[in-house]
N, C-alpha and C positions, 0 to 999 in steps of 0.2 A: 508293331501293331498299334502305335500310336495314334490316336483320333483329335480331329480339330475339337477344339474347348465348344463346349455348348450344342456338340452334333445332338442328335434327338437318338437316344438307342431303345427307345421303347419297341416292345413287339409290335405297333400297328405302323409305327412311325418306319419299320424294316419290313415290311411286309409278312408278317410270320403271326398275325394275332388268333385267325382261325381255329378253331377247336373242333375235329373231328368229331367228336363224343356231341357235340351240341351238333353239329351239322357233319351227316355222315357222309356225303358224298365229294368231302373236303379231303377224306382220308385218301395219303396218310396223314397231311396235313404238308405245310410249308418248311420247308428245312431250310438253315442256316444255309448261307455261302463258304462258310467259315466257320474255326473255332470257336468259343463262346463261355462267358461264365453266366447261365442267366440266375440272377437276382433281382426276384421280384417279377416286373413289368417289362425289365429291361436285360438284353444281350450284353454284355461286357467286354473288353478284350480279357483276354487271358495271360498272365505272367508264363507259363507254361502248358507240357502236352501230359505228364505222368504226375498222380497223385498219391501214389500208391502209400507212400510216407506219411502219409497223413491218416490213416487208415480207410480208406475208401479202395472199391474195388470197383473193376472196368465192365463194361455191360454195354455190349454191343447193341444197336436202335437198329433195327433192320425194318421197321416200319411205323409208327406213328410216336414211338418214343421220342426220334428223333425233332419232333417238334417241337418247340419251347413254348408252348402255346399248351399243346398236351401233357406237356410235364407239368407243366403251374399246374393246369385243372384238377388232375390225379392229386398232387402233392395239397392243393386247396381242400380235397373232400377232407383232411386230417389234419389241416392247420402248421402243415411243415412249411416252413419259409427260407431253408437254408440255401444256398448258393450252391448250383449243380453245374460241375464243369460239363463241358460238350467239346469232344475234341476230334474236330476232322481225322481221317484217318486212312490210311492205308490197307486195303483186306485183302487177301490171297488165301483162297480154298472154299469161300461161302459164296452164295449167288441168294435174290432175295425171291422165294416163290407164293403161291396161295394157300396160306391154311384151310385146311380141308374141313371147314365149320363156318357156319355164319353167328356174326355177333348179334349180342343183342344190343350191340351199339349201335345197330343198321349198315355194318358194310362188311366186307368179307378181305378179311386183314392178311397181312405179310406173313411169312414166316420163313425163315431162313435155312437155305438146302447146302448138302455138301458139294461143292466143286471144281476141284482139286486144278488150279491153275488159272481159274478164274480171279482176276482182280475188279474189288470193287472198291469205291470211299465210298465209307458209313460213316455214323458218329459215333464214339465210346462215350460212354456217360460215366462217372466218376463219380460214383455215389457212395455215401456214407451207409451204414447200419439202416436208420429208419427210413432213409428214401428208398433202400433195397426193398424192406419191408415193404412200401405203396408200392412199387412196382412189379412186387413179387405176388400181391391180393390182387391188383389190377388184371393180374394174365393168368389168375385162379390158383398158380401155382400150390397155396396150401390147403386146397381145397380138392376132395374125392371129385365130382364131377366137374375139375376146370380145365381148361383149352391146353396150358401151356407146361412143359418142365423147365425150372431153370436147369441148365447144366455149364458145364464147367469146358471151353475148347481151347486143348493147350498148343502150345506150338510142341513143334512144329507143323503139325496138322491143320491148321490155323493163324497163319501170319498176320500178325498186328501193327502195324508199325507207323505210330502216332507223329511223325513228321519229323520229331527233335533228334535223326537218328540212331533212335532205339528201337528197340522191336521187343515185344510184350510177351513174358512168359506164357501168358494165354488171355482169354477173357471170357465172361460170360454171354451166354445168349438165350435164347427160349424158342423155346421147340416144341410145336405143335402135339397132342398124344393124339389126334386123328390122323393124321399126315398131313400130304399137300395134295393139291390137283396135280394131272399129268396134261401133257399140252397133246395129248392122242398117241403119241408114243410111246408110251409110260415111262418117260423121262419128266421130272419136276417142269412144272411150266412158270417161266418167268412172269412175276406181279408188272403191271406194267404203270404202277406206280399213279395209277387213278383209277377212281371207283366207276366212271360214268361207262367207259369201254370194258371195265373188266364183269360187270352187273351184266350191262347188255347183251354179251356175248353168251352167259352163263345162262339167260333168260331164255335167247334163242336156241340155245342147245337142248333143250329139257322142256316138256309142256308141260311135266310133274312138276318142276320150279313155278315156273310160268301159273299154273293151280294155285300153287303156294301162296307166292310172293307177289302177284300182278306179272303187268307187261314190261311197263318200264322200272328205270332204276330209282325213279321217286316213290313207286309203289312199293318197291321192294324193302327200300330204306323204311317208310311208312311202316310196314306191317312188321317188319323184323323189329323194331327198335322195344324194349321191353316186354316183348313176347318171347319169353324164354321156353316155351312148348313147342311154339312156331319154329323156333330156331332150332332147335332142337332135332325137329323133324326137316329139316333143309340138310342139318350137317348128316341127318343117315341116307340122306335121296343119294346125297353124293356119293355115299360107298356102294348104296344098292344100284344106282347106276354104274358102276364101275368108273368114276374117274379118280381115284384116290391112287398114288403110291407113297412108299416112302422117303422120309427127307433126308436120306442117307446118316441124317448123327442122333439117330437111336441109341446107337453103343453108346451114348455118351450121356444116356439118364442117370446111368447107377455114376455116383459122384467116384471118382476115381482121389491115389493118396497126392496128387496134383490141383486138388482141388483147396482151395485155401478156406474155405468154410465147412470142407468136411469132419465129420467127428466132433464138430462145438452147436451150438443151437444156431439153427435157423432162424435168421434175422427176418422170416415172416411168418412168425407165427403169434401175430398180434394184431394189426390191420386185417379188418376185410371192406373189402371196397368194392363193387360191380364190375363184373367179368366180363370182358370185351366178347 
């Protein structure tokens, strides 16, 4: 992973500087090609794929974490500046769908569904204690009315397997407590990894949205973003119109003896940061 002397690895200079949270129709945002140490401003190569020895744990990006763009912003609201691996990776059993809430970031985020043979590459994020922490207040997690649960998905039920080899006792991920949308089925319906088709489409299905939110995906983004009442009232439209089911890894809130933070203090219960 060697790079010419003097390449530019800055985020703008790689295309990846975008911030979802400042422009919501960006989300999930720009993802690496590749692995990545980013520090600072800039993407890194990386000396390796498992950090586990260092004490950091794995945390699956199944949507806008996966930006290094989004993660500086997050880790800036608290002055954390430490180097976050990002490591391509290999996934067997998750597929990536729509949470069943709208943010008050202004767009309507990923969230990761069970299924079972499905392979995808995500990125594992390699985080320390206090990055856990921002990312753990960022998706509400220690918060009564927040979007998301960390939990804990081990293998084999969840195949990891970070390039070098190896394949990952498990990792984490975060899961929605409204669910996902259904695609009319009520099978999970695939994020299709931009905001402008997935808004639009949601907009034409529903005039209650449409009431809501506007017509288009600039209005929607517009009235959702720090209207947390508004938003509010979007994520129950979805269940009173019946598009909500579940994301198959429910079983997987109550942390199981699998879980390598179970039974010691939650590394987020210190940060609070604004809830997507």
């Amino acid at each position: 992973m060697s790079k010419p002397p003097g390449e530019d690895r800055t985020l703008r200079a790689l295309g990846l500087a975008g911030v979802p949270r400042e422009e919501p129709l960006l989300y999930p945002g720009a993802w690496p090609r590749e692995s990545g140490l980013l520090d600072g401003d800039r993407l890194l190569p990386l000396d390796r794929a498992v950090y586990e020895e260092d004490g950091r744990v794995p945390v699956l990006a199944i949507g806008s974490n996966a930006s290094p763009a989004q993660l500086r912003h997050k880790m800036a609201e608290f002055g954390i500046d430490a180097p976050i691996p990002m490591v391509r990776s290999r996934v067997t059993g998750l597929d990536i769908g729509v949470s069943a809430h709208v943010s008050r970031m202004g767009y309507v985020s990923a969230s990761p569904v069970g299924a079972p043979g499905t392979v995808r590459e995500l990125f594992v994020l390699w985080l320390d204690a206090e990055q856990l922490a921002v990312i753990d207040a960022s998706e509400g997690v220690p918060m009564a009315g927040g979007n998301f649960d960390r939990v804990w998905l081990p293998a084999p039920d969840v195949r990891v397997e970070p390039g070098d080899g190896s394949v990952l006792r498990g990792a984490y991920a975060y899961v929605n407590r409204h669910g996902v949308l259904h695609d009319g089925t009520g099978a999970p319906r695939r994020h299709p990894g931009a905001q402008r088709p997935l808004i639009t489409e949601l907009l034409h299905g529903s005039a209650r949205l449409r009431a809501l939110f506007g017509a288009t995906p600039e209005e929607f983004c517009a009235r959702a973003r720090a209207d947390r009442r508004l938003c509010n009232r979007g994520t129950r439209l979805f269940a009173e119109e019946e598009r909500v089911t579940a994301s198959g890894l429910e079983r997987y809130v109550d942390s199981g003896p699998e879980d390598p933070c179970a039974g010691g203090r939650t590394p987020s219960a210190d940060p609070t940061a604004p809830m997507p």
